[in-house]
N, C-alpha and C positions, 0 to 999 in steps of 0.2 A: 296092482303095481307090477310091473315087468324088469326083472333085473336085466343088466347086460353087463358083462363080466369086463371090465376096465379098472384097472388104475386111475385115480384121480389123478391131474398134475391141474394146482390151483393157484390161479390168483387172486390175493387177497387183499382188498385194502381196509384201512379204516383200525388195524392193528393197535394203535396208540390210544384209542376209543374204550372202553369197557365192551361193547358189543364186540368188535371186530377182536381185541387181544383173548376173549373169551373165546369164538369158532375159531381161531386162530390155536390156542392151547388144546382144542378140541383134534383139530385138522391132522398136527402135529403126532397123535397118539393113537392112531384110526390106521389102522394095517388096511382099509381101504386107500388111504394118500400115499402117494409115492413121494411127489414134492407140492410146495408151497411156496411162492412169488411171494413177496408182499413188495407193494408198489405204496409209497407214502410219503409226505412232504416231509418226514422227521424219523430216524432210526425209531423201529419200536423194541431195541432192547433184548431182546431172542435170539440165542444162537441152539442151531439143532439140525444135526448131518442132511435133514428135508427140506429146511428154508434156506431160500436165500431173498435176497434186498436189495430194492433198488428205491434209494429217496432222489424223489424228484418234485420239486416246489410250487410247477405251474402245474395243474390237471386241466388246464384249458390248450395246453400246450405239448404234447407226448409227441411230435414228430424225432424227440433228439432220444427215444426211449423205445423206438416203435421194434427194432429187433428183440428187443428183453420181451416183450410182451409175446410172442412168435414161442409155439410147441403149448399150447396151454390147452384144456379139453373143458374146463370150469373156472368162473368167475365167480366170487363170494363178496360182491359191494357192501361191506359194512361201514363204508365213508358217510358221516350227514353231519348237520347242524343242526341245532333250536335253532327254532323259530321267534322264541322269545325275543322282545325289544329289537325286531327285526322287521325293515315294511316288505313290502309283496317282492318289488324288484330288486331287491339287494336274494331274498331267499330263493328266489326263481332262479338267481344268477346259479347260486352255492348249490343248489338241490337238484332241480329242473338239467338246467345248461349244463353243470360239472358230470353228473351222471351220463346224459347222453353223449357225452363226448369221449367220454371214458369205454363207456359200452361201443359207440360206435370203432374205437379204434380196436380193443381188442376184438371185438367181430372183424373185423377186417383184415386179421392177422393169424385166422383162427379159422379153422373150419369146424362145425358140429359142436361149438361150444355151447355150454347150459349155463345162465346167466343167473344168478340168486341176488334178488335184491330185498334190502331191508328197508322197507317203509313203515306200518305204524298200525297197532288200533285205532278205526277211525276215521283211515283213510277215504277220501270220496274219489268214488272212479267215473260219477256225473262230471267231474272237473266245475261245477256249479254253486255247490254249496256255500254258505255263510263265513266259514273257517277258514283261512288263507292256507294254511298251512297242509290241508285236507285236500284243497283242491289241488295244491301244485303237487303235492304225491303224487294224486292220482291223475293228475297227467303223465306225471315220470311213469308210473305204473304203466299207462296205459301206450306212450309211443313205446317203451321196452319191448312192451309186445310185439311190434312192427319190426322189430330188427332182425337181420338175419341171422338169428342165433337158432340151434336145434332145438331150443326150451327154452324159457321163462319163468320164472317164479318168483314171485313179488310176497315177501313174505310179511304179516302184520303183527309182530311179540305185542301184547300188552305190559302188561307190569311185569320184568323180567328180573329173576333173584339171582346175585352175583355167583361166581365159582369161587370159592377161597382161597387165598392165597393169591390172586392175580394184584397186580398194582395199579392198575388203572378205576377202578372198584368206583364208583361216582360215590362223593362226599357223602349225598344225601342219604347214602344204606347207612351210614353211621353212625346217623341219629333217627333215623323212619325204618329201620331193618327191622325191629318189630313190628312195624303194622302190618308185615307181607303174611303172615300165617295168618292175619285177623281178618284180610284180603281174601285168602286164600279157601280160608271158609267161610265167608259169604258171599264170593264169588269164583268160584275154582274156575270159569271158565276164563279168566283175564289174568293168569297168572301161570309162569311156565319160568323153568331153572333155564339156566344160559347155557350149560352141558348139552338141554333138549333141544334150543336152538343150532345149536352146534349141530349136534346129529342129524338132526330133520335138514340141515341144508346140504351134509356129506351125503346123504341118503337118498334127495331128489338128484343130487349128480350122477349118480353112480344107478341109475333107475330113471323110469318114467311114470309122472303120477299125472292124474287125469287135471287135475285140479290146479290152474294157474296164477290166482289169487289163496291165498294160507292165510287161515285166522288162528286163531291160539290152538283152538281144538285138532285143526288140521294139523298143525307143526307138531302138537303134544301126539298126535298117533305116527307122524313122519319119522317122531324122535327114536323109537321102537325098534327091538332089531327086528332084521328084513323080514324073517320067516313070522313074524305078526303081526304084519302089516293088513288093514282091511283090503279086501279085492277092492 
């Protein structure tokens, strides 16, 4: 991994999310960040001298938003949906379409930017497989890479244990928060804190890692400060 000595200035979506307000309070605290955008259809609630905000309702629609997005070196898409109770083309709309539209205008406003997206354990980057929800990642995965952005990284969290203290925390830690240590040791490789998430996505910005697809293992050594990072 090859540092290159920059200031992050990032934008952030998906804040209002458990994933996204997590790298977000992460972002925030990180003497690598200078500042943090966040772009979202809903105040996420945050004030701190680094961020600033901009809510805007359509993401299929940023022409009236396209200057804010302008001066930015990194993108940190934490925006998604379940898929649950959802058919193929309503999720293709929300996952697929909303992503690349997104990506596509900040690259276009942007030069040398490095894109971080969150997609999934599981993901299928055959675009083939049996699982709806597997193959439309891994489309989105896979055009990402085609954009003109200076980097890509498409990252995969499995079972992700909340930061304390945050408000967005999904219900279900509240009553399954204990099975994550039981998880944890029988499978340490599908399980990683949201802090490591955080890190591993400050730390592909601000650096260049070989590795364009991240599974758990990857992000868990990404999370690491610099100077231990594997060559």
């Amino acid at each position: 991994m090859t540092e290159q000595p920059q200031k992050l200035r990032i934008i952030l979506t998906g804040a209002t999310g458990m994933v996204g307000e997590g790298v977000l309070h992460e972002c925030l605290q990180h003497s690598d960040v200078a500042s943090v955008l966040v772009v979202g259809r809903r105040s996420c609630g945050v004030r701190h001298v680094k961020l600033k905000e901009v809510v805007h309702k359509d993401f299929f629609d940023l022409a009236s938003i396209r200057d804010e997005l302008q001066g930015y070196n990194s993108c940190l898409f934490c925006l998604g949906v379940s898929s649950i109770g959802m058919k193929e083309p309503e999720f293709h709309r929300l996952t697929y379409e909303l992503t690349l539209n997104f990506a596509k205008a900040v690259a276009s406003v942007n030069n040398n930017m490095t894109f971080c997206y969150i997609s999934g354990a599981g993901t299928d980057s055959t675009e083939k497989g049996k699982r709806m929800w597997a193959r439309v990642k891994g489309k989105t995965e896979n055009d990402l890479l085609k954009l003109a952005f200076k980097q890509v990284y498409n990252f995969r969290p499995g079972i992700i244990t909340p930061t304390p203290g945050l408000k967005n925390t999904l219900a279900m830690y509240k009553y399954l928060g204990w099975l994550i240590p039981v998880i944890r040791l029988i499978a340490p490789k599908y399980v990683l804190s949201l802090k490591q998430l955080g890190h591993a996505m400050i730390n592909v910005c601000s650096a260049t890692y070989s590795k364009r697809v991240l599974e758990v293992k990857d992000i868990t050594e990404l999370s690491k400060a610099k100077h231990e990072f594997t060559p």
